[in-house]
OpenMM code with the backbone's topology and positions (N, CA, C; nanometers):
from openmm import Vec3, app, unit

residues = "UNK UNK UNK UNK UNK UNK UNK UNK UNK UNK UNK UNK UNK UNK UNK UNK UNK UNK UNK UNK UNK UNK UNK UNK UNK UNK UNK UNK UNK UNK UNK UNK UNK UNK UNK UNK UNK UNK UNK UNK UNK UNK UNK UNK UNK UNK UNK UNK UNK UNK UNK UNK UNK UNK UNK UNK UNK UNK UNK UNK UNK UNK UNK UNK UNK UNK UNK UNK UNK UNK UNK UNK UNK UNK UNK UNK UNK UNK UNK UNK UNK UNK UNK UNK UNK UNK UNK UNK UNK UNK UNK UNK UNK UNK UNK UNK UNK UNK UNK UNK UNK UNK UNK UNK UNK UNK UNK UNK UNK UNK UNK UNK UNK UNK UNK UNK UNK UNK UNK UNK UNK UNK UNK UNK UNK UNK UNK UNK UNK UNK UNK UNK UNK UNK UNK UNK UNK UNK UNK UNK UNK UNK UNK UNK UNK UNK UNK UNK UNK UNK UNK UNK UNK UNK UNK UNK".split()
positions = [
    Vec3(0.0817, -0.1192, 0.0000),
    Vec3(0.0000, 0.0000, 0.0000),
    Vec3(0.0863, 0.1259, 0.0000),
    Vec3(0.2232, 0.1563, 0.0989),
    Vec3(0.2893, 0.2258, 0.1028),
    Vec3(0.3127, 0.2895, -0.0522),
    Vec3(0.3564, 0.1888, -0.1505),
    Vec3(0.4167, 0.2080, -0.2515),
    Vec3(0.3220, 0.3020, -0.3240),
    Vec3(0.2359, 0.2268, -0.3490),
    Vec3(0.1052, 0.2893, -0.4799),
    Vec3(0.0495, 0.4460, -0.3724),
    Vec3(0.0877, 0.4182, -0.2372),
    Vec3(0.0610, 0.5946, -0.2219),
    Vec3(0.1125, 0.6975, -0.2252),
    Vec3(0.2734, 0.6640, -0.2727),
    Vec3(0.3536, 0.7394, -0.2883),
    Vec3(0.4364, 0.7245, -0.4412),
    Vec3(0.3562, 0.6365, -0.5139),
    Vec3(0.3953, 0.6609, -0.6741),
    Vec3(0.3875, 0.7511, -0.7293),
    Vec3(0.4772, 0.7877, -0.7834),
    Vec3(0.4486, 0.9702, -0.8609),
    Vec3(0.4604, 1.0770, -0.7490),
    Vec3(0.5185, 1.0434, -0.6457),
    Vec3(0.5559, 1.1595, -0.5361),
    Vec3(0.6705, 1.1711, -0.5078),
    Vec3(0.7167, 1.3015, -0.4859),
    Vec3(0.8505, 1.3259, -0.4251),
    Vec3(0.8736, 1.2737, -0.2815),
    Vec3(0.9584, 1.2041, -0.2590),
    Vec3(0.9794, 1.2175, -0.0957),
    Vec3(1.1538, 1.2660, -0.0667),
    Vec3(1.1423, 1.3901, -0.0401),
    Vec3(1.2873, 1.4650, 0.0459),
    Vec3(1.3115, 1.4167, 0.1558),
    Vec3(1.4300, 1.3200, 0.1944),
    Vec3(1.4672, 1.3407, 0.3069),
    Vec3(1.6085, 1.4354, 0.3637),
    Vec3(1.5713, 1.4870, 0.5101),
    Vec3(1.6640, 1.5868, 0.5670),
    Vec3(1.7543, 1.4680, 0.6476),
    Vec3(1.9085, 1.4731, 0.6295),
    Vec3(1.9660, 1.4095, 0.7153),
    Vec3(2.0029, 1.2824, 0.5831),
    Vec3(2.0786, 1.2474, 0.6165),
    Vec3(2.1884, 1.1260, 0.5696),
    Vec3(2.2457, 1.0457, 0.5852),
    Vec3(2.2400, 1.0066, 0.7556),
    Vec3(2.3368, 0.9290, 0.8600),
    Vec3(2.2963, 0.7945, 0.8266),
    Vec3(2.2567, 0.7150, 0.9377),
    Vec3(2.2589, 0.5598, 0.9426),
    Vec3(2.1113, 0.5092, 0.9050),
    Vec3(2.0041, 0.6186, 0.9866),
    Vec3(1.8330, 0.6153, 0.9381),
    Vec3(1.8464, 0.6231, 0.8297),
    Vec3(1.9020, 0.7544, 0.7965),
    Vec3(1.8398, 0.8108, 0.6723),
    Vec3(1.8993, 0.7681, 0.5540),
    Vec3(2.0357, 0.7418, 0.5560),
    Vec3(2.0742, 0.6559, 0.4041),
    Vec3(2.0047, 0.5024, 0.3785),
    Vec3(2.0028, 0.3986, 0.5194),
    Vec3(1.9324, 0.3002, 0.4533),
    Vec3(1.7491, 0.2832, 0.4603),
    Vec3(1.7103, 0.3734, 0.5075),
    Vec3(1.5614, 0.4496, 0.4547),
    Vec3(1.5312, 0.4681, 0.3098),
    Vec3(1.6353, 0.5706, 0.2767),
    Vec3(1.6550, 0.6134, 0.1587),
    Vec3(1.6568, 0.5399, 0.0336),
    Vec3(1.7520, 0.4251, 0.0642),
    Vec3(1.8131, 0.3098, -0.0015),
    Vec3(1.6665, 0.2192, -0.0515),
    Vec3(1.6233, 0.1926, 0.1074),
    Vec3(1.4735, 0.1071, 0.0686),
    Vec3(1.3463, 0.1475, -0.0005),
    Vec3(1.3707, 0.2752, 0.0217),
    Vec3(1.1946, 0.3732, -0.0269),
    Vec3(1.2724, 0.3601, -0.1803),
    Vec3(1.4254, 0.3772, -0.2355),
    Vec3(1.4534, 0.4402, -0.4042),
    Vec3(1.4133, 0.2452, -0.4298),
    Vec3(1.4614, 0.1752, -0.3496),
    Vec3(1.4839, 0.0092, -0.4079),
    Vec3(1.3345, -0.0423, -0.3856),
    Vec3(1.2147, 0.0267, -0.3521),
    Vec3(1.0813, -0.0091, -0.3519),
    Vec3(1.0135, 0.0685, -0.4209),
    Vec3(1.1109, 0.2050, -0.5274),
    Vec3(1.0298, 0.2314, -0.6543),
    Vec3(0.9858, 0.3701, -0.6621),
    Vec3(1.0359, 0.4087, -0.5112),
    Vec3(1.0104, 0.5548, -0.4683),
    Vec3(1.1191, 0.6952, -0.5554),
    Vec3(1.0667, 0.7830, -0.5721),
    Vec3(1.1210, 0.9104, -0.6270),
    Vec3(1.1712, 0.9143, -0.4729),
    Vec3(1.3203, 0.9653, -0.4447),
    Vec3(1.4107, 0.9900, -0.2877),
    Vec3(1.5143, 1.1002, -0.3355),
    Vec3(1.5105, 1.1959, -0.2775),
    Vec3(1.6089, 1.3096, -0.2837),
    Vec3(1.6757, 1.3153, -0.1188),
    Vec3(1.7387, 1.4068, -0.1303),
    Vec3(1.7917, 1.4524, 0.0170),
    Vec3(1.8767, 1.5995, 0.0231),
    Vec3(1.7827, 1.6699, 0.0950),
    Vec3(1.8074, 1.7898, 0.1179),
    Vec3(1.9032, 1.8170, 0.2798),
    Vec3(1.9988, 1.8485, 0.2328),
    Vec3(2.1208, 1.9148, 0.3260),
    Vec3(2.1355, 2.0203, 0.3109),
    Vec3(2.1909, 2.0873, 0.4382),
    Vec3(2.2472, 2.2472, 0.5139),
    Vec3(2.3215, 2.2176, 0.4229),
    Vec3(2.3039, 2.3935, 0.3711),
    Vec3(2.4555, 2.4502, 0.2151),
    Vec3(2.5810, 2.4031, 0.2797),
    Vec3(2.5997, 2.3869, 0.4275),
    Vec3(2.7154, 2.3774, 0.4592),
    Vec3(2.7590, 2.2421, 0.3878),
    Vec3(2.7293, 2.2083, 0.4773),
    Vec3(2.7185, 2.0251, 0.4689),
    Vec3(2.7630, 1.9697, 0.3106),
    Vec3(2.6875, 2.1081, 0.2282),
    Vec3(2.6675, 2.0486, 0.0804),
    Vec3(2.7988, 2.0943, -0.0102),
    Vec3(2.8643, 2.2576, 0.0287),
    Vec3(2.9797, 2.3060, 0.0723),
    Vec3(3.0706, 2.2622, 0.0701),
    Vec3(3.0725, 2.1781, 0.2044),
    Vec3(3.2070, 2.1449, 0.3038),
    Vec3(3.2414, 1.9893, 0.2219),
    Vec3(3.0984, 1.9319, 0.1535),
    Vec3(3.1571, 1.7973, 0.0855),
    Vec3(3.1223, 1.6695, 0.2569),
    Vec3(3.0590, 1.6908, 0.3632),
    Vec3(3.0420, 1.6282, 0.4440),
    Vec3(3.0341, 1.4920, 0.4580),
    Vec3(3.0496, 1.4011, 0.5604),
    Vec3(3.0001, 1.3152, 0.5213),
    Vec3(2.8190, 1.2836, 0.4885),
    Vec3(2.7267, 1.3250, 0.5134),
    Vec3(2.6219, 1.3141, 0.4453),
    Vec3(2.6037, 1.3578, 0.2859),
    Vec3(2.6632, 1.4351, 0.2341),
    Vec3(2.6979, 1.4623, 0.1231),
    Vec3(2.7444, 1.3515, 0.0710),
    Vec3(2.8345, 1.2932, 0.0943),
    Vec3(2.9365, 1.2064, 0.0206),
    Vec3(2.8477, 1.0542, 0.0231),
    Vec3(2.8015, 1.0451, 0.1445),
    Vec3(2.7265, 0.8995, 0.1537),
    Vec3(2.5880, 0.9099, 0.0203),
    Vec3(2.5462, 1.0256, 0.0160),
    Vec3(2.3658, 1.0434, -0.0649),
    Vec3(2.4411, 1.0328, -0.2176),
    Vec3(2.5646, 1.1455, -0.2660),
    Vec3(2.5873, 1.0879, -0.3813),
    Vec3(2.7166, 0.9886, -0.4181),
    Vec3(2.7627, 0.9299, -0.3460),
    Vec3(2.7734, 0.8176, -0.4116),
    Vec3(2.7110, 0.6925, -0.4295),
    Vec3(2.5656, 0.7035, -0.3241),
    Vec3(2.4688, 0.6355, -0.3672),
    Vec3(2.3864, 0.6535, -0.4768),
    Vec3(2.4248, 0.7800, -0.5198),
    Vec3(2.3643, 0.7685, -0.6991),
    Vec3(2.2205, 0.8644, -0.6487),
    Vec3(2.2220, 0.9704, -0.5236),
    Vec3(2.1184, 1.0165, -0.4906),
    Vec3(2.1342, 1.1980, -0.5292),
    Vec3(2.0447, 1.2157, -0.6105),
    Vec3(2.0151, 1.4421, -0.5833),
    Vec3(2.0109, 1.4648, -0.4697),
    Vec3(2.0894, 1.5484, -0.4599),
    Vec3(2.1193, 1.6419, -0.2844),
    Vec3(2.0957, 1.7607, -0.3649),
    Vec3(2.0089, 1.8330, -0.2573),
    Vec3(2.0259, 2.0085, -0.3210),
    Vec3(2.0084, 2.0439, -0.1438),
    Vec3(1.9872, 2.1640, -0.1510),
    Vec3(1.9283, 2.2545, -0.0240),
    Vec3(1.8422, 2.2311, -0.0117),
    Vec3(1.7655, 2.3333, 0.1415),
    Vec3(1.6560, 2.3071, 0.1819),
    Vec3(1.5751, 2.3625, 0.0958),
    Vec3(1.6382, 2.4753, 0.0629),
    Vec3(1.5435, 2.5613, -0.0825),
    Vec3(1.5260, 2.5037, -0.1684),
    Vec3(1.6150, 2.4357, -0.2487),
    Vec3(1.5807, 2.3726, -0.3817),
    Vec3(1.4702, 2.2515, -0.3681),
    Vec3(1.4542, 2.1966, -0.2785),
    Vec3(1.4148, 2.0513, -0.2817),
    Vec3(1.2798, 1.9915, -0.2067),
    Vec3(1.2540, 2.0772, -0.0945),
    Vec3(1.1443, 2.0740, 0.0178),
    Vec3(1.0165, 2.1524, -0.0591),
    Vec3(1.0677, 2.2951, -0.1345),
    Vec3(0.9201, 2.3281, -0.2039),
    Vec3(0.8198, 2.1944, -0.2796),
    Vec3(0.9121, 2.0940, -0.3443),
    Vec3(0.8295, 2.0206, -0.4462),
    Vec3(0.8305, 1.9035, -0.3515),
    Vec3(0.8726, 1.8501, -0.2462),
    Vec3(0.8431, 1.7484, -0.2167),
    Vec3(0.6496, 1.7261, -0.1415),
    Vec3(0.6278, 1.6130, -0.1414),
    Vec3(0.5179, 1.5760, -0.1056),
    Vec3(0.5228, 1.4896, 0.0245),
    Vec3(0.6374, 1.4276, 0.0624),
    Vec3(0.6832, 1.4192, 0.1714),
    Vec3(0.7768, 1.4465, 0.2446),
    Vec3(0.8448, 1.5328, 0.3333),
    Vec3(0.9532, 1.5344, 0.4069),
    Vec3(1.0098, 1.4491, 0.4928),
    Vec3(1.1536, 1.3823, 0.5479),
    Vec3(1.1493, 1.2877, 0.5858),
    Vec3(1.2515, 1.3400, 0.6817),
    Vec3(1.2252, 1.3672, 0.8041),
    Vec3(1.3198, 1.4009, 0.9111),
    Vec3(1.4118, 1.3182, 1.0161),
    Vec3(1.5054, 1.2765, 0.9493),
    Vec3(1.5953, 1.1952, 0.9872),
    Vec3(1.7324, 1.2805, 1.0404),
    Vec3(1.6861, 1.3376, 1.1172),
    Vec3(1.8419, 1.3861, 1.1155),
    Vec3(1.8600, 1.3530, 1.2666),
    Vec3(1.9706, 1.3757, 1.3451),
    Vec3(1.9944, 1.3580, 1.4667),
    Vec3(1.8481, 1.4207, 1.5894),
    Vec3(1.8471, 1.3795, 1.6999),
    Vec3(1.6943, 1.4458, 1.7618),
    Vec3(1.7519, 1.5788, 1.8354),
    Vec3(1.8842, 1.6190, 1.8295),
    Vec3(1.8723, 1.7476, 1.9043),
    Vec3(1.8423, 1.8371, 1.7637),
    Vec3(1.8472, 1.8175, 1.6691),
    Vec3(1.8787, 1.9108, 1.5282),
    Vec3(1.7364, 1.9252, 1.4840),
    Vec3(1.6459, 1.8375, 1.5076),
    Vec3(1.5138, 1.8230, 1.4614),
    Vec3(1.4407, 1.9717, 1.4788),
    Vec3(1.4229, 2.0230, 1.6263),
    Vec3(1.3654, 2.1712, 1.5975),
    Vec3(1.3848, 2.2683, 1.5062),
    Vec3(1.5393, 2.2859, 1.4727),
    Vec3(1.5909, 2.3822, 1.3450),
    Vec3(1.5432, 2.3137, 1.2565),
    Vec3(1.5360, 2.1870, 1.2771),
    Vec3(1.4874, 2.1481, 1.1079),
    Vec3(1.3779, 2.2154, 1.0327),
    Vec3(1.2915, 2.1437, 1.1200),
    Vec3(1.1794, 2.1473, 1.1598),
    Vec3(1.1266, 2.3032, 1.1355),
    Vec3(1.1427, 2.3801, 1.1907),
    Vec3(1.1651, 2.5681, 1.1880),
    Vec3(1.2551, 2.5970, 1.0399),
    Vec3(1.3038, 2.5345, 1.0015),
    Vec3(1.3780, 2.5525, 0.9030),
    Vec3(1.3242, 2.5194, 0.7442),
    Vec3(1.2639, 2.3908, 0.7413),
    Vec3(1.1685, 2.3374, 0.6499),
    Vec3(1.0099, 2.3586, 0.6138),
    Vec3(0.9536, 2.4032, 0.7503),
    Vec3(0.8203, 2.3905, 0.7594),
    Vec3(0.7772, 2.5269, 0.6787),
    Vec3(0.8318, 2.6153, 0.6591),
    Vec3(0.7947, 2.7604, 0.5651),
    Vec3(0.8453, 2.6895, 0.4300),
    Vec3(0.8990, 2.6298, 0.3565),
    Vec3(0.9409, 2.5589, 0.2658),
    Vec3(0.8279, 2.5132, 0.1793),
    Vec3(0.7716, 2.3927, 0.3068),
    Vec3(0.6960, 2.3503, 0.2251),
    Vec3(0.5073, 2.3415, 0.1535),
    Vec3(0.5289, 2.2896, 0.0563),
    Vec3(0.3885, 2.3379, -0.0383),
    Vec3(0.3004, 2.2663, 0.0879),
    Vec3(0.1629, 2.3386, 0.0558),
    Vec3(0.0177, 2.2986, 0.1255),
    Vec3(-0.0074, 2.1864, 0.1099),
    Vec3(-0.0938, 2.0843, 0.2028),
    Vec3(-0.0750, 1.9482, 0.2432),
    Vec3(0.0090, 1.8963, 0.2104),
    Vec3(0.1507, 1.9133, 0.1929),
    Vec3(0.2373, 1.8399, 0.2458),
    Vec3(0.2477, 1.7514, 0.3839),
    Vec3(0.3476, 1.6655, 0.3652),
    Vec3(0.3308, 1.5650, 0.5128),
    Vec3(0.4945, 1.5932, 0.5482),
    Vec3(0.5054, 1.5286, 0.7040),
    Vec3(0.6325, 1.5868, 0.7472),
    Vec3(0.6405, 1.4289, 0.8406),
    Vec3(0.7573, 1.3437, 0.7987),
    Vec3(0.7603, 1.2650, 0.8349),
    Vec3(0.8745, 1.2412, 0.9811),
    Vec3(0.8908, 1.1695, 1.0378),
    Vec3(0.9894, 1.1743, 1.1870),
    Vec3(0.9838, 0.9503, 1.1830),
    Vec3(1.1307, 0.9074, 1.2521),
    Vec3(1.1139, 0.8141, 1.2794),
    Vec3(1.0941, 0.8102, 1.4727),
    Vec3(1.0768, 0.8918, 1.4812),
    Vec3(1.0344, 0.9098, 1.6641),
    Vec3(0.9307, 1.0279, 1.6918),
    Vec3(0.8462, 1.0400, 1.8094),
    Vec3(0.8132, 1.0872, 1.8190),
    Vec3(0.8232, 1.2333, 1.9335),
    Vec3(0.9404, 1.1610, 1.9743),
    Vec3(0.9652, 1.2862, 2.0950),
    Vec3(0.9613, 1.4401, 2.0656),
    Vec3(1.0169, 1.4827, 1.9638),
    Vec3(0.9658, 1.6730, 1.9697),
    Vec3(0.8297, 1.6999, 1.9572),
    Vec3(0.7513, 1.5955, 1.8823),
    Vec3(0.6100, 1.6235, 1.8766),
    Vec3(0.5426, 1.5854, 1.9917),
    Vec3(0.5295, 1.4724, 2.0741),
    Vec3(0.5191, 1.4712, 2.1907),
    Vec3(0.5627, 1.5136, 2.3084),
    Vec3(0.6927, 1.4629, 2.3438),
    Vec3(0.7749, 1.5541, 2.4325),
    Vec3(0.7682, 1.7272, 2.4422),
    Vec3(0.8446, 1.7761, 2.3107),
    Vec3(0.9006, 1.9030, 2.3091),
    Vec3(0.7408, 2.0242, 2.2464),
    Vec3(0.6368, 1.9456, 2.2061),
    Vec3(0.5663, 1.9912, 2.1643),
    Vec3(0.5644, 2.0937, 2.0782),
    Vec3(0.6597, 2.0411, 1.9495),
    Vec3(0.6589, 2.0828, 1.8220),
    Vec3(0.5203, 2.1185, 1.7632),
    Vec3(0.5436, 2.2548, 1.7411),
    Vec3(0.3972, 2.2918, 1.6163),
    Vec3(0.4168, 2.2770, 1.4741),
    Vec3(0.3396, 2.2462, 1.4291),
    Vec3(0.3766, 2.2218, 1.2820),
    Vec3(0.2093, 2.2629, 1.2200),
    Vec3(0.2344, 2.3317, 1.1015),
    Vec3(0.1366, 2.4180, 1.0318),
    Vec3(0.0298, 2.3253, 1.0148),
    Vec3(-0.1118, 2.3946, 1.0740),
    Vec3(-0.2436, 2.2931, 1.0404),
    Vec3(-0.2879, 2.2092, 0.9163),
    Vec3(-0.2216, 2.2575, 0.7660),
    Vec3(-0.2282, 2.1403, 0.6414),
    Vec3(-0.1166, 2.0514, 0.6334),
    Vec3(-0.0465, 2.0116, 0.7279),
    Vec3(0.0746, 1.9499, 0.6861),
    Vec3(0.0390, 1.7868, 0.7987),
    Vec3(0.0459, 1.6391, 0.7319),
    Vec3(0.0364, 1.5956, 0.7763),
    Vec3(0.1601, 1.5230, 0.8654),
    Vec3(0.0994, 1.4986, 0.9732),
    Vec3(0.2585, 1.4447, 1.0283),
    Vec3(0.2617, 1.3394, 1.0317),
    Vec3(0.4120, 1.2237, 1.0239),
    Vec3(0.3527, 1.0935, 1.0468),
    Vec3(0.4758, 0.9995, 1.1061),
    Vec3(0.4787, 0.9531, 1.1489),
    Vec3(0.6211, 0.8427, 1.2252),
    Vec3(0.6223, 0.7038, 1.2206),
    Vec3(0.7245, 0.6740, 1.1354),
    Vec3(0.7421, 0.5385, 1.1015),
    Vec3(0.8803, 0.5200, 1.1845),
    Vec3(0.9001, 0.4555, 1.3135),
    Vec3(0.9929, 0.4018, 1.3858),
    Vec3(1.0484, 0.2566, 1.4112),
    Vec3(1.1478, 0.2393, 1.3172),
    Vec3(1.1578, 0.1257, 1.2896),
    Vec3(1.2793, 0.0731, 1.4618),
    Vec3(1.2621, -0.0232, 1.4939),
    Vec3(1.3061, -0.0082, 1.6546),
    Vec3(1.4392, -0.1056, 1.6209),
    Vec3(1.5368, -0.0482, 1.5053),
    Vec3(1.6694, -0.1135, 1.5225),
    Vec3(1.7156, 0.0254, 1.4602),
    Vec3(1.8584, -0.0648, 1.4213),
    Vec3(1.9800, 0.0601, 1.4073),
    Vec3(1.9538, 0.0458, 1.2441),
    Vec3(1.9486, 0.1837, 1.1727),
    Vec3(1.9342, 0.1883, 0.9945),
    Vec3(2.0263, 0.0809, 0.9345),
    Vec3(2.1326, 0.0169, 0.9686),
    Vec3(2.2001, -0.0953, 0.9045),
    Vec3(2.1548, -0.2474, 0.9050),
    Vec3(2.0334, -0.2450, 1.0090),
    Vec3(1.9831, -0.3475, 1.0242),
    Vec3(1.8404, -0.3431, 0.9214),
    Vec3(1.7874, -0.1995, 0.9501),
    Vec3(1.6926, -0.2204, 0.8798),
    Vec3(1.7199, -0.2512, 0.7178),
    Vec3(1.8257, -0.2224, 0.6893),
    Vec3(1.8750, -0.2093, 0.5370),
    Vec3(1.8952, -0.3459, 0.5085),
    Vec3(1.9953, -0.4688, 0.6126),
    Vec3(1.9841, -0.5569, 0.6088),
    Vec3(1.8788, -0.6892, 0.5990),
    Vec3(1.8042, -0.6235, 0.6307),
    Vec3(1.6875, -0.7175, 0.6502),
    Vec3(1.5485, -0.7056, 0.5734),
    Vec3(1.5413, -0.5359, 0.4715),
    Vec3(1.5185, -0.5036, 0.3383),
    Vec3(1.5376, -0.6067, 0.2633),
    Vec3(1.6703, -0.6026, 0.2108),
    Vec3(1.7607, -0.6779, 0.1395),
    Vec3(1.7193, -0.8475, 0.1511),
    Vec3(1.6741, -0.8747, 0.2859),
    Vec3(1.6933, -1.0010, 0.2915),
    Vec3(1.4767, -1.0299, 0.2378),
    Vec3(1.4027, -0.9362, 0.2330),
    Vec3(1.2939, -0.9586, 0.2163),
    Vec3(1.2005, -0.9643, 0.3092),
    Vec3(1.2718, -0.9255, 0.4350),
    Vec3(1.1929, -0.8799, 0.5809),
    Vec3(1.1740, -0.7076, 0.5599),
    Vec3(1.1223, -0.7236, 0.7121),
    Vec3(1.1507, -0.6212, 0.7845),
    Vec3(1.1964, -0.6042, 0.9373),
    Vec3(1.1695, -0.5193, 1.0046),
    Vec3(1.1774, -0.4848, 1.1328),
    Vec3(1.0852, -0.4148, 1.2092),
    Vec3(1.0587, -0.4893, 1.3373),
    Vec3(0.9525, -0.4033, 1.4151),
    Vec3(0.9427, -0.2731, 1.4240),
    Vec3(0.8217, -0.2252, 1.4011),
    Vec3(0.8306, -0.0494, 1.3833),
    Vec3(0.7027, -0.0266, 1.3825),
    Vec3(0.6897, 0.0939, 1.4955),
    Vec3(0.5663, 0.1680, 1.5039),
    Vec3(0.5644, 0.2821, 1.4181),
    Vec3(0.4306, 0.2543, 1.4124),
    Vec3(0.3841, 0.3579, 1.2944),
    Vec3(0.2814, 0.4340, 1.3953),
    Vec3(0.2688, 0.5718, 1.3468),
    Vec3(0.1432, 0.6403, 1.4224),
    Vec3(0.0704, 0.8275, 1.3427),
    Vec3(0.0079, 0.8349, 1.3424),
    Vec3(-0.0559, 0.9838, 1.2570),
    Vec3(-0.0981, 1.0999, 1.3359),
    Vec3(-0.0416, 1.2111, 1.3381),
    Vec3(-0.0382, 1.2903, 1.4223),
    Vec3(-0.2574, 1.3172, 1.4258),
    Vec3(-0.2638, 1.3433, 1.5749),
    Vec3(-0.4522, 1.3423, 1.5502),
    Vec3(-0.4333, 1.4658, 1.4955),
    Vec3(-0.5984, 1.4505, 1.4187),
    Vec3(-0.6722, 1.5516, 1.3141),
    Vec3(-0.5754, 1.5520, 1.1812),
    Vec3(-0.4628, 1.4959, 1.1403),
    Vec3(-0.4135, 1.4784, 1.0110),
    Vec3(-0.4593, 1.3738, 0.9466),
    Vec3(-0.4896, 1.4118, 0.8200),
    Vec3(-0.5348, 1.2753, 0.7040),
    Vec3(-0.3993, 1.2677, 0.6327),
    Vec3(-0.3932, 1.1290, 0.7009),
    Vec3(-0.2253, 1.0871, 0.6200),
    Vec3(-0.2945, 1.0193, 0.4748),
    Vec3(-0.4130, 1.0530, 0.3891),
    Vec3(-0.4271, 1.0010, 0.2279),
    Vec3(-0.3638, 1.0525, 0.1585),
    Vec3(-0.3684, 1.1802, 0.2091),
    Vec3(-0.3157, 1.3332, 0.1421),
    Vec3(-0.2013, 1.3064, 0.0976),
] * unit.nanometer
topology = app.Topology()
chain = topology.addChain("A")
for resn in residues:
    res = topology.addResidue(resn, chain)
    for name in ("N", "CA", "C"):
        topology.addAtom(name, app.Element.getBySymbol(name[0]), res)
């Protein structure tokens, strides 16, 4: 179901590390359109998130270039960085857009606001991104809660 609801959609993810490259890896190897939007620095400096997205054969642009057209955002980046993200992306992006998290703590915990058309949604897969990549690969998966922020329609 995942697939056919996100055929013909952009999905940007922020962040590049261990989530987010083998995330990345599984959503492009299950058919998905996957970009990844990085800080100019980052993109700049040649970082390692830079270096991991394209030599996986992935478009990196900025937050500017890449978050206007996406249809999903995918917030993977470390959890202290998430508020700037977060504050950083959310003017970015187009109307019903969705804003994705693999945890839920700033939205629960820190009580992140995020603009009333934007759906939110958390897919927490409860291992380390090398496992989940591993076990992709092998034709599994891994335990992972899923959950929809209330009053958002995640069809959108």
């Amino acid at each position: 179901m995942a697939r056919a609801t996100f055929r013909g959609k952009k999905v940007v993810i922020v962040g590049c590390g261990a989530q987010g490259l083998n995330q990345g890896l599984n959503m492009r190897d299950s058919g998905l359109d996957i970009s990844y939007a990085l800080r100019k620095e980052a993109i700049a400096e040649k970082r390692a998130s830079w270096r991991k997205a394209t030599e996986n054969g992935f478009t990196v642009g900025t937050y500017e270039d890449l978050i206007p057209q996406a249809d999903l955002v995918v917030n993977l980046t470390p959890d202290k960085q998430h508020s700037d993200v977060v504050r950083s992306v959310q003017p970015l992006m187009k109307d019903g857009a969705a804003l994705g998290y693999s945890h839920g703590f700033n939205i629960v915990e820190v009580g992140e606001q995020v603009r009333k058309d934007i759906t939110v949604v958390m897919v927490a897969p409860k291992c380390p991104g090398t496992e989940v990549r591993e076990e992709y690969k092998r034709g599994f998966g891994v335990p992972t809660l899923i959950a929809v922020h209330p009053g958002k329609r995640p069809e959108r």
